[in-house]
N, C-alpha and C positions, 0 to 999 in steps of 0.2 A: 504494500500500500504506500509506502514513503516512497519507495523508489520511482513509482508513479505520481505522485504530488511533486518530486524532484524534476522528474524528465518535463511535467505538466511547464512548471518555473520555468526550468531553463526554456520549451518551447516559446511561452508570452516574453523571454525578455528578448527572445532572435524576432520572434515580431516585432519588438517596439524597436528594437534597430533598425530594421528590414525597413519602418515607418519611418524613421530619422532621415534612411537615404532616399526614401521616397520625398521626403521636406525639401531635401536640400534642393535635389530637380527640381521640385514644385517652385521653389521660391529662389530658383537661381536668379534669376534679373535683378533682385533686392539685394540678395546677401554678396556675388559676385560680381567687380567687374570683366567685361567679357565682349566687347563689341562686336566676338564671332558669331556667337550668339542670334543676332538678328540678320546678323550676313548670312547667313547658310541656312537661316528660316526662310529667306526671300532670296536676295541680289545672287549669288554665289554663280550661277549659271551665266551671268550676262555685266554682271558690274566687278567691279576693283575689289580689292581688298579698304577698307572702311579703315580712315584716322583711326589712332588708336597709340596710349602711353604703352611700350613696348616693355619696361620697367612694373608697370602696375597689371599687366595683363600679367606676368610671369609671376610676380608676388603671390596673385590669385588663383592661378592654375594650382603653381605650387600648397597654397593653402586649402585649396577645393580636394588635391590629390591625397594631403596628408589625412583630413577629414576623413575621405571615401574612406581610403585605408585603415584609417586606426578602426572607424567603423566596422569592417570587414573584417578586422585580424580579429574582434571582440565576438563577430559572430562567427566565426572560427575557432576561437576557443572555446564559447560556450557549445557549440554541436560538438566538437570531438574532443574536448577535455585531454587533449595531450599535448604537451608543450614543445616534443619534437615537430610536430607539424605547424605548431604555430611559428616556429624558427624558422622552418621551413618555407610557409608560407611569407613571412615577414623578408626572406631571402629572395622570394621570387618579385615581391612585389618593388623590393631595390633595384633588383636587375629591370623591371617595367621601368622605373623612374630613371634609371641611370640611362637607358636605351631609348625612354621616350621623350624629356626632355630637351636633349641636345636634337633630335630626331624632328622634335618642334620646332623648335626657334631658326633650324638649319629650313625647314619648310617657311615657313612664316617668311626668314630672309629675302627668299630664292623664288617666291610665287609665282608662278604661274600659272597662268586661266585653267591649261590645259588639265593642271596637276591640283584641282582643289581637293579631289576624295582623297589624297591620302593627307592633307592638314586636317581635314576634315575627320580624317579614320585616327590620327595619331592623336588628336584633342579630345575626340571621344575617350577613348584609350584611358585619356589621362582625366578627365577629369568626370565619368563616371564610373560606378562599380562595376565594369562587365567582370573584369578579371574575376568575382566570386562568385561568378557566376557557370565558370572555368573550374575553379578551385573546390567547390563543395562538391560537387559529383565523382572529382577526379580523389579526393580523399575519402569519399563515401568509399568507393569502388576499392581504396588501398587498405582502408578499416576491412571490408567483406575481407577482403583477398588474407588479411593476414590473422584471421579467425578459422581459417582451414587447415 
């Protein structure tokens, strides 16, 4: 009975994570600056890349990234309760950040028309949670595998 009142917990508190990252998306235009944002809701096909503090974009990327993240590594620890994975996981998401940052600002530099889906695909990347979206299944699958 407790072990189920336990699993119950930990399920409502990956919910109210789960809900945190769903906030952030929601109320991205308030909380970040971002002026890619409404360029690739609209112009992205036909217009320029949109004025923009190239300093304060990176600030916020940066800060939106670490957010996702810490978010993510918390409901990563709360589903598998092992710290080897949370290292683990916390390792991979450096290598994101160390690979998609330079990866951005070298796009952002260098734009062209032609080449907007991959600024477009590298700022997703970084600034929502896909990666645990990657990550749960693929450790789901490593918990089964190492139970047999």
């Amino acid at each position: 009975m407790e072990k189920k009142i336990k699993k119950r917990y930990r399920s409502v508190q990956i919910g109210v994570l789960v809900i945190i990252l769903a906030a952030i998306r929601l109320f991205e235009d308030m909380l970040f600056y971002d002026p890619l944002i409404l360029f690739f809701r609209s112009s992205y096909l036909t217009g320029e890349l949109p004025e923009m503090n190239m300093g304060l974009l990176l600030i916020n990327l940066v800060m939106r990234f670490l957010l996702n993240t810490g978010i993510s590594l918390l409901i990563i620890l709360l589903a598998f309760r092992d710290i080897q994975i949370l290292k683990f996981a916390a390792i991979l998401y450096g290598i994101l950040f160390l690979a998609g940052i330079p990866s951005f600002i070298f796009l952002l530099s260098n734009y062209e028309h032609e080449h907007y889906l991959a600024l477009f695909y590298v700022r997703r990347f970084l600034i929502h949670p896909i990666f645990i979206i990657i990550l749960l299944p693929a450790f789901y699958y490593y918990k089964l595998r190492s139970y047999e």
